[in-house]
Each structure stands twice: as structure tokens, then as C-alpha cells.
N, C-alpha and C positions, 0 to 999 in steps of 0.2 A: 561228677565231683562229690565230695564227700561232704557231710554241713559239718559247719562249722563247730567246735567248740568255746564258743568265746571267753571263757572265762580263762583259757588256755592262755592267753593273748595280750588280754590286756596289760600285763607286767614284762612282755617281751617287746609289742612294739607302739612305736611311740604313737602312733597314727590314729589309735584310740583317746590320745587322751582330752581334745576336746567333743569328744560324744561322754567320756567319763564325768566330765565339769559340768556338761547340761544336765546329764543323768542326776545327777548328786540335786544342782540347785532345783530341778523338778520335784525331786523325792518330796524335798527341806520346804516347797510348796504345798504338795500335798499333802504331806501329814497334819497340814496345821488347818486340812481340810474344807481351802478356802482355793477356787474358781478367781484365775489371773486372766483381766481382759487385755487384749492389745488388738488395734485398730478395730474393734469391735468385733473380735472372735475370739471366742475361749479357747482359753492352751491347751492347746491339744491338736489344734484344728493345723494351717497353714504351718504353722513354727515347727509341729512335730513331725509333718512332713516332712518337712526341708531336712531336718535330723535324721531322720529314716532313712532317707533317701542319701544323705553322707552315709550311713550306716552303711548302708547295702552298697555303698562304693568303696568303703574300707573291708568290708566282707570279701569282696570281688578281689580286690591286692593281695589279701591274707591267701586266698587259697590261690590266686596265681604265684606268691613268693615261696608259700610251702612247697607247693609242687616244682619248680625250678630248684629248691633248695634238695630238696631230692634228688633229683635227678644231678646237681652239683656234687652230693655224698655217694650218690651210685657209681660214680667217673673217677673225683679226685678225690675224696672223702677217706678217713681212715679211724677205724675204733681200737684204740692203743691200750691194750691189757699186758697189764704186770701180775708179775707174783710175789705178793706183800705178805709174810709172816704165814706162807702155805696157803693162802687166798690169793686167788686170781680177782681181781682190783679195775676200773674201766679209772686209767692217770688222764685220757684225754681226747678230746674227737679233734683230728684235723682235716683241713682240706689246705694241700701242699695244688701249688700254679706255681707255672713262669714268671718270671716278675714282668714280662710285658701284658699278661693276665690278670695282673693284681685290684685290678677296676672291679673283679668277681669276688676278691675277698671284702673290699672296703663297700662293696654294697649290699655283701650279708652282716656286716660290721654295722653299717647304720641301721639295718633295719632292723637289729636281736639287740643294737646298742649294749652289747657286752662280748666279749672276749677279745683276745689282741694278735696281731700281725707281725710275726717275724721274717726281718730279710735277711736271707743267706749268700752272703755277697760274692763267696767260694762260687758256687752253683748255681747263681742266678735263680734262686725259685723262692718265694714268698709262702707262707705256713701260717695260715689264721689256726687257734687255738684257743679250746674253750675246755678250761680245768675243772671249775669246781662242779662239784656232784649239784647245786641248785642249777648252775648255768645248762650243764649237760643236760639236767632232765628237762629245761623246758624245750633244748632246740628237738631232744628225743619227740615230746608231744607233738612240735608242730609238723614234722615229719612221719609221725607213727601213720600205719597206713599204708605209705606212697613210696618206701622203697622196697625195689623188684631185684636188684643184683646182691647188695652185702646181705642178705638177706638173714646170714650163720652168724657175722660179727654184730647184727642191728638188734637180734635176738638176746643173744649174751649181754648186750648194753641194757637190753628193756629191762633184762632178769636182774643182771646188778642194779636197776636204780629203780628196781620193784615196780615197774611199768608192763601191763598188759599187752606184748604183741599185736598189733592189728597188722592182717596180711595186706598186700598189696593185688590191685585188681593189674595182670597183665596184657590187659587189653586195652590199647590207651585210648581214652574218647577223642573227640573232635578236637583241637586246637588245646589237648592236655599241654602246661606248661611244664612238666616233666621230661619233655623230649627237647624242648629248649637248653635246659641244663645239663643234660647229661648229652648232645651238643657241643653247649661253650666249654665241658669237663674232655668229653671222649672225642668226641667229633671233627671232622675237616669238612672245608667250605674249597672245593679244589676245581682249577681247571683242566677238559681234558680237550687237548688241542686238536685230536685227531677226529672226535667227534663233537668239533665246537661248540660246548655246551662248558655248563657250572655244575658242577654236582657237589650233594652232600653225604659224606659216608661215614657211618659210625662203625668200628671195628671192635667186638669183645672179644671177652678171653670164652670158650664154648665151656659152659656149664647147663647144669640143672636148670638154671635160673636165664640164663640168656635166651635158652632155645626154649622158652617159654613164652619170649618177650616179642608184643605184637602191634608193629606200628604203621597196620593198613591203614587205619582208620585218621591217625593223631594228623597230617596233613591232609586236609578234605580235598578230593579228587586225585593224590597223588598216591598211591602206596608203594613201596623202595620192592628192589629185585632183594633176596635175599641169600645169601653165599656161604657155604662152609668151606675157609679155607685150611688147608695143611696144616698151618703151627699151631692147631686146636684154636680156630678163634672162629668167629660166627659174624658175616658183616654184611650190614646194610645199606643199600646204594639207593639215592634218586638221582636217575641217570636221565630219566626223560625228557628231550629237548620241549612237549608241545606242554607237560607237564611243569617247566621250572617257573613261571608268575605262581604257581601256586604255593612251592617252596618260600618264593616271595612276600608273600602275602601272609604264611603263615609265622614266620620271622618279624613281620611288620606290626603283628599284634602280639609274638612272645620275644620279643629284642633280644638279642644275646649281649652278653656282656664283654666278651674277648671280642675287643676292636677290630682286630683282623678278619676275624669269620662276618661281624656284623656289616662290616664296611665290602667285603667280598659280595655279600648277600647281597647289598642296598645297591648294586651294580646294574644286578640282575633285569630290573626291568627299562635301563637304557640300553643295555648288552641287547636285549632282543630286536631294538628295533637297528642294530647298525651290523648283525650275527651274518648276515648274507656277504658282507664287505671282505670277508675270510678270500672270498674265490674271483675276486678284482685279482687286473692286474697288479704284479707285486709295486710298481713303481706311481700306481693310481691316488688319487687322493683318497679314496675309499678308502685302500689299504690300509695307507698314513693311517687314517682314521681308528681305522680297526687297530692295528698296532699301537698307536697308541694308547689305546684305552688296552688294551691287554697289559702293557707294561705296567700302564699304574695299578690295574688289575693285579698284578703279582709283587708289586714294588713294596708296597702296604705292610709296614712292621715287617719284611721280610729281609733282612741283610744278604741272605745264601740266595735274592732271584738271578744274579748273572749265571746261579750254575745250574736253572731248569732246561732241559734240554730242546726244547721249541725256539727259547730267544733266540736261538738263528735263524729262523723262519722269519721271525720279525723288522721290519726298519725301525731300529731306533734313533728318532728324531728328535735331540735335544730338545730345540725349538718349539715342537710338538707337545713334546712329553712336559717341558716347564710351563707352557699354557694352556694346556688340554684343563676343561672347565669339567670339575669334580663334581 
């Protein structure tokens, strides 16, 4: 991970501001060059710990919200340049979601506490927007770095708001929160029936910058098969039946935000212990069992599941499926 620049920060999110109130009333102590006792340890001791030690836990959020925000802008992100009086102009940074996604825009909304959220009620898709050239440059800072795909529009943004480029390292580390986000942006959390398993697959468009991008490492123990397919795109599968608690687990420390892939995921380590129930007979409680949970499996913010093509393999058992324990 990359350190921190704090001073980046403090006016974007709010999570600083009581280490800002200590910091201040410390200072406004010291300079007056006077030694404050409490329970008979000098300040500095036990108190400054405690501070520190918040410290280094809002440090921890800031570079896991950067790096998910990333990978947020690398998926559904967009840097919207005009041409204003024969200059080329950066009007705006969006990230357009489904509106059943919109949980991803209102939680980069509280944490940058500035820009706003339009719903387009035509098309169903929600479009957070951040206009002005102060707002732009700080979400640029918190981000600069850590994106691997727009990498041509992220550049022209840096240039117009006189921000220095920092490349992106594409190699992702262990439990990087950048694969999170671009994920809850690009990603599916999918079942495949045939080899009773969960898998998750991210799909690019094949560029420069894609067939760069390397995420053996970002789930520990797991790394995805990796696929060039036909319509020029570049796609990553974890398909591994003995490998998916690791998927699991690595979701369970970077949460996704789109309910459906997160709620799919959080499945996963009931799914394994009832996965054998597939090959019961069809009319067995087992089955039951198994079919039920697949149903709700697929049920999940999804209105089009009557028309996957498995539900016929399955018994759907009202009864079942209304008290089957979530």
C-alpha cells in the first residue's frame, strides 16, 4: 500500500476530525510550554496512545476507501471533458450505477461528504457527480496512484487540475481493496449449476492496460484462470470449487457494496457445507434443501430469476423457500 498523505484528507473526510480537535487542543498546550498531568502521567503517555492508535485506524479506512474508490472509477467512473472557447475543460467526474447499486454512490457521498446524486428515472441508473475543479482535485489526490484502467482520461484530469500523475502499481497485493471495487463496478458474483460451485468473474474490455492487470496475488491462496475472449475483452474467473472460502473471506474483510454480489458472496460458506445435496435424490429432503437455498441464491434483487435456465432442475417449494432461514 502506498502512505499515506494526510494532509490530502483531512478536508475530505470527516473521520479526521476528532484527531484534528486533539491535535489543535495539544498544540494550544504546548506552546504555553507547560507539562498537563492526568491520573499521574504526563500527556503524552497513555492519552497519546489511545489517539495514535485511532490514528492508525483511520489511516487503515482511508487507504482501504481510496483503493475501492479506485477500482469504483476504473469500472463505472467517467472523466467528462468539453471543449470550452477551443480548450478542452475536465465539466465533471461521474460514476453512473443501477439504481438497485446506489448504496456505492451514497457511501462515497459520505465519506468525500461532497458532490450529489442524480436519478434518472427513464433508465433506472443513479450518477453521483462531482463538478467543481476544488471538489475534482481532492477525489483526483485520493485516488492518484491506484488507477490501472482509465488510465488516458485519469491523466488528462491530473494535467487539467495541475496534479502530478502517480502510475499505478499493477500488481495487486494481498487483500488490495481495489479488486473490491472494481468488483461491486465490473464484476458478477454467479452461479454455475453444472459445476456446483459460486464463482466470481470480472470481464474487460482488452487493452494496453487490462492485459497488464494481475490479480494472483489480491485473494491469498486463490488466483482466477485468466481468458481472452472474441469481442476483444480479457476475463477473469475464480472458478475453484476447493478454493471459494477464500473468495469468501476475502469479501468478508473488503465488503462490496452492491447488495446482490455481497449477499451472493455471504452464501458461500453455508453453500459448502449442504453443496453435496446437488446429487440426492430429486424428491429427498436434501434436495429440498439444496433447492432451496439456490432459489434464494438467485432470488436476491434479481426479478429476471424465473428465466435462468437451471430453475427447472429445481423443486420450488413455497413453503420452503418462505421459511428457509437466511
Amino acid at each position: 500500500m502506498r502512505s499515506l498523505q494526510i494532509d490530502e484528507y483531512f478536508f475530505t473526510l470527516q473521520i479526521y476530525k476528532s484527531f484534528c480537535k486533539y491535535m489543535k487542543n495539544l498544540n494550544s498546550q504546548n506552546n504555553n510550554n507547560t507539562v498537563v498531568q492526568s491520573a499521574g502521567n504526563p500527556m503524552g503517555s497513555s492519552e497519546t496512545i489511545r489517539q495514535l492508535s485511532s490514528f492508525k485506524n483511520c489511516n487503515r479506512k482511508l487507504l482501504w476507501f481510496s483503493g475501492w474508490l479506485a477500482g469504483i472509477i476504473d469500472g463505472d467512473g467517467n472523466f467528462d471533458f468539453r471543449k470550452l472557447n477551443n480548450k478542452i475543460i475536465l465539466k465533471a467526474i461521474r460514476i453512473k450505477v443501477h439504481v438497485r447499486d446506489v448504496r456505492i454512490l451514497t457511501t462515497i457521498q459520505n465519506m468525500l461528504h461532497f458532490g450529489r446524486i442524480r436519478y434518472d428515472k427513464k433508465n433506472q441508473y443513479c450518477t453521483y457527480i462531482v463538478s467543481t475543479q476544488q471538489e475534482m482535485r481532492k477525489m483526483i489526490n485520493i485516488i492518484n496512484g491506484l488507477i490501472r484502467l482509465k488510465v488516458d482520461s485519469f491523466k488528462k484530469a491530473c494535467t487539467f487540475l495541475n496534479i502530478t500523475f502517480k502510475p499505478g502499481d499493477y500488481t495487486l497485493k494481498p487483500l488490495d481493496p481495489y479488486f473490491a471495487g472494481i468488483i461491486d463496478s465490473d464484476g458478477t458474483i454467479v452461479f454455475n449449476y453444472k459445476g456446483n460451485r459460486v464463482e466470481c468473474v470480472l470481464e474487460l474490455k482488452l487493452n494496453e492496460f487490462s492485459k497488464k492487470l494481475n490479480l494472483d496475488f489480491v485473494v491469498p491462496n486463490y488466483s482466477p484462470s485468466v481468458y481472452y475472449v472474441r469481442n476483444r475483452a480479457i476475463k477473469f474467473t475464480y472458478q475453484r470449487v476447493n478454493q471459494m472460502i477464500f473468495l469468501y473471506e476475502y469479501f468478508m474483510k473488503n465488503r462490496l457494496f452492491c447488495s446482490m454480489k455481497f449477499y451472493r458472496i455471504s452464501k458461500i460458506k453455508y453453500f459448502l457445507t449442504i453443496r453435496h445435496y446437488q446429487n440426492y435424490p430429486r424428491h429427498s429432503l436434501e434436495f429440498r434443501i439444496y433447492s432451496s437455498f439456490l432459489v434464494d441464491f438467485i432470488k436476491y434483487q434479481n426479478p429476471k430469476w424465473p428465466r435462468i435456465p437451471f430453475i427447472k432442475n429445481l423443486i420450488i417449494d413455497k413453503e420452503i423457500v418462505q421459511n428457509y432461514k437466511h
